[in-house]
N, C-alpha and C positions, 0 to 999 in steps of 0.2 A: 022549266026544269030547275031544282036546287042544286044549288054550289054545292062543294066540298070544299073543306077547309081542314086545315090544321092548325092546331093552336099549340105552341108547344113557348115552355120555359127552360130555361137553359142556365145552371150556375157551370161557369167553363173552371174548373180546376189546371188546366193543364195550359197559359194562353199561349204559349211558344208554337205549341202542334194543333190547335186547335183551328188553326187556317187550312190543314191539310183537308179536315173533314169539309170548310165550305168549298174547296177547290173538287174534290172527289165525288157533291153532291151535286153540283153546278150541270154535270152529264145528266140527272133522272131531272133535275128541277129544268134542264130545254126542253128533254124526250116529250114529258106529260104537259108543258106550258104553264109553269107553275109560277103565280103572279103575287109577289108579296107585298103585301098591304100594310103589313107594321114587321120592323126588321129593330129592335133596341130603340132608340129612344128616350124620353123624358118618361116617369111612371109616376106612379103615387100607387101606395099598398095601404090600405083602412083595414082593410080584413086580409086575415088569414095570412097565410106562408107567403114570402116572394121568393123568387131566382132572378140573378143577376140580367136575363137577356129574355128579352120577350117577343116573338116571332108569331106571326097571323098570315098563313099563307093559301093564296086560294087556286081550287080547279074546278074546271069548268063541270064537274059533278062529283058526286060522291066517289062513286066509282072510280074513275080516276085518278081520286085523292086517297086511295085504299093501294091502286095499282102501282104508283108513284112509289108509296113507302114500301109493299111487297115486291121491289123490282129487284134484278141482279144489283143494277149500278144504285139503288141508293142503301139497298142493305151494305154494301162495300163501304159506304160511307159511312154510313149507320154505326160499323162498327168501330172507326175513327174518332167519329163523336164518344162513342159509349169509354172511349178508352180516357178520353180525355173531358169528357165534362157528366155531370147528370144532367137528367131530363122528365119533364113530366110534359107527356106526349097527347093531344086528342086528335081523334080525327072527327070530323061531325058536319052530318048533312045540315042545311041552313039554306039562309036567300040572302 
């Protein structure tokens, strides 16, 4: 069976409140067992746009990784983020 993942980039605008949103998402990210694989870090950009904060997080399938972001508890979050940083968000089946 294929994972689901998320790939998302993150320039945080806001960094004072921006702990609220990982504190608020920390409830959907135990619900679905969502296991992250690259959380910030060292980067290097050759091509194209970057953002400050780069995030690879995986679930045990797609579906999952769909149900996660469409949940009560992580749209709550969702919107914390969204207040406080931009994002360029994927979701994408894989192995």
């Amino acid at each position: 069976m294929s994972k689901g993942y998320w790939v998302v980039r993150v320039s945080v605008k806001n960094a004072e409140n921006y702990p609220a949103y990982l504190a608020a998402a920390r409830q959907a990210f135990e619900k679905y067992d969502a296991r992250f694989l690259v959380r910030g870090g060292q980067y290097r950009d050759p091509e194209g746009k970057s953002r400050d904060r780069n995030v690879v997080v995986e679930f045990k399938d797609f579906q999952t990784a769909l149900a996660c972001y469409d949940s009560p508890e992580y749209r709550a979050a969702r919107e914390i983020r969204m207040a406080n940083a931009e994002a360029d968000f994927l979701i994408i089946e894989g192995t």
